[in-house]
C-alpha positions, 0 to 999 in steps of 0.5 A, spaced: 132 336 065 128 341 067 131 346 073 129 351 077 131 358 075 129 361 082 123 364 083 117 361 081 120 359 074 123 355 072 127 351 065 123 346 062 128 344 057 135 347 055 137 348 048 140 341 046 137 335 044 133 329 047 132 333 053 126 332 057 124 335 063 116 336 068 115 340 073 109 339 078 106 343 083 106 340 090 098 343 092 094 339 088 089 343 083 081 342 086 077 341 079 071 342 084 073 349 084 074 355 079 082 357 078 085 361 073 092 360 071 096 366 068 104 363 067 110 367 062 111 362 057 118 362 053 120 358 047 127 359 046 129 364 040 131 357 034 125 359 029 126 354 023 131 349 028 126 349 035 123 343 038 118 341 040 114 346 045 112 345 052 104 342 055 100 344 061 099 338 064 093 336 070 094 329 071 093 323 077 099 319 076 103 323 082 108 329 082 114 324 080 112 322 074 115 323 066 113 323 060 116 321 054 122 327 049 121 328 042 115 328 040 110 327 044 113 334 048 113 330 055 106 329 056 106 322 052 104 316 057 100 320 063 093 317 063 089 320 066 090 327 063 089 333 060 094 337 056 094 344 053 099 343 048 104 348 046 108 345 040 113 350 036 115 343 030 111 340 025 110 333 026 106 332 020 105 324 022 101 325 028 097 332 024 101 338 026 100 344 024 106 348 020 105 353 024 107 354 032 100 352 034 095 350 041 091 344 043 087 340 048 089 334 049 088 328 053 090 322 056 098 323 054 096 322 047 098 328 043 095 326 035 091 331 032 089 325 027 087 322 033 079 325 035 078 321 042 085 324 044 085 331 041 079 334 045 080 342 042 084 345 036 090 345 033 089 352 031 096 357 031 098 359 038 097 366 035 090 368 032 095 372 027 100 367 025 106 369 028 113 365 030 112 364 037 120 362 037 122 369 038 126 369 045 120 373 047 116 371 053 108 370 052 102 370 056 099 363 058 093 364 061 088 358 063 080 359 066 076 353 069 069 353 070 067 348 074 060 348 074 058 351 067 064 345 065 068 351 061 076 351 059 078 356 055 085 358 053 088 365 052 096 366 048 098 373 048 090 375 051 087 372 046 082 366 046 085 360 042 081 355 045 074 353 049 071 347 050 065 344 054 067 339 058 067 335 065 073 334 066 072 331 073 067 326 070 070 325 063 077 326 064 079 324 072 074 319 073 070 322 079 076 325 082 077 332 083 085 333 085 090 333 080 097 334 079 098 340 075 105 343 071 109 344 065 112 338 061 116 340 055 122 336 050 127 336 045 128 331 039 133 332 034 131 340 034 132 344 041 130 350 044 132 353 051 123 352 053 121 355 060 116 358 063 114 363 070 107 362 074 105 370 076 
């Protein structure tokens, strides 16, 4: 369900339910290599209704691949992957937080309860604890360190997360080119979710 908005952004989900959409990068990210990623994130403006939030995702199954709605925010069945969740509905099965809040994930396994796959976090996507469902855009920043082996994660210009990992070796494999993008979904609650790379 995912379309161009023009530019460099683009709609991950529309405001109805059961959608699911992925947009991937067509240039590979080179994990041997420092990056940093500065994206404008928009979760719809459906606070108490909204669903289910959007993940960053860098993954070796293909520039073509999909994931699963609902829950598993369309990350759920990449594996290899790292994910860095943005989830805006508590599924208290799978250990969310009842706020809007951030987390490492992966191998498309997006369970909190699950510590294998949850790699960092959840913690609340703000450090003040405020509604990210607002209509506003909000900055997503990513920074990879490949040789002190540091992802960190800042929202809004705060670090929210930070965590000490080889991906090449313990998430790829050995491999050091991934395909890179957002994936996001709806289920029984919907919110129009995009995102713009700056």
């Amino acid at each position: 369900d995912a379309a161009s908005l023009g530019g460099d952004c683009y709609q991950i989900t529309d405001n109805n339910e059961w959608e699911l959409g992925a947009v991937w990068f067509n240039e590979q990210l080179d994990l041997n290599q420092p990056f940093t990623i500065n994206v404008n994130v928009n979760l719809g403006n459906q606070d108490a209704n909204g669903a289910d939030g959007v993940v960053f995702v860098m993954q070796s199954v293909g520039p073509l691949a999909i994931g699963d709605a609902g829950g598993g925010l369309g990350f759920e069945g990449f594996n290899p992957s790292f994910g860095v969740e943005i989830d805006t509905w508590q599924n208290t099965d799978i250990g969310d937080l009842s706020l809007d809040h951030v987390a490492f994930h992966r191998d498309g396994i997006n369970w909190h309860n699950a510590p294998y796959f949850n790699l960092a976090g959840p913690v609340p996507a703000r450090a003040d604890g405020a509604d990210i469902e607002d209509g506003q855009d909000h900055r997503f920043k990513l920074v990879w360190d490949p040789v002190a082996d540091l992802v960190e994660f800042y929202f809004d210009c705060e670090l929210r997360l930070s965590l000490d990992l080889d991906l090449v070796a313990e998430i790829f494999g050995g491999s050091n080119q991934v395909w890179w993008g957002f994936t996001g979904s709806t289920g029984g609650s919907s919110n129009v979710q995009s995102v713009c790379i700056t």
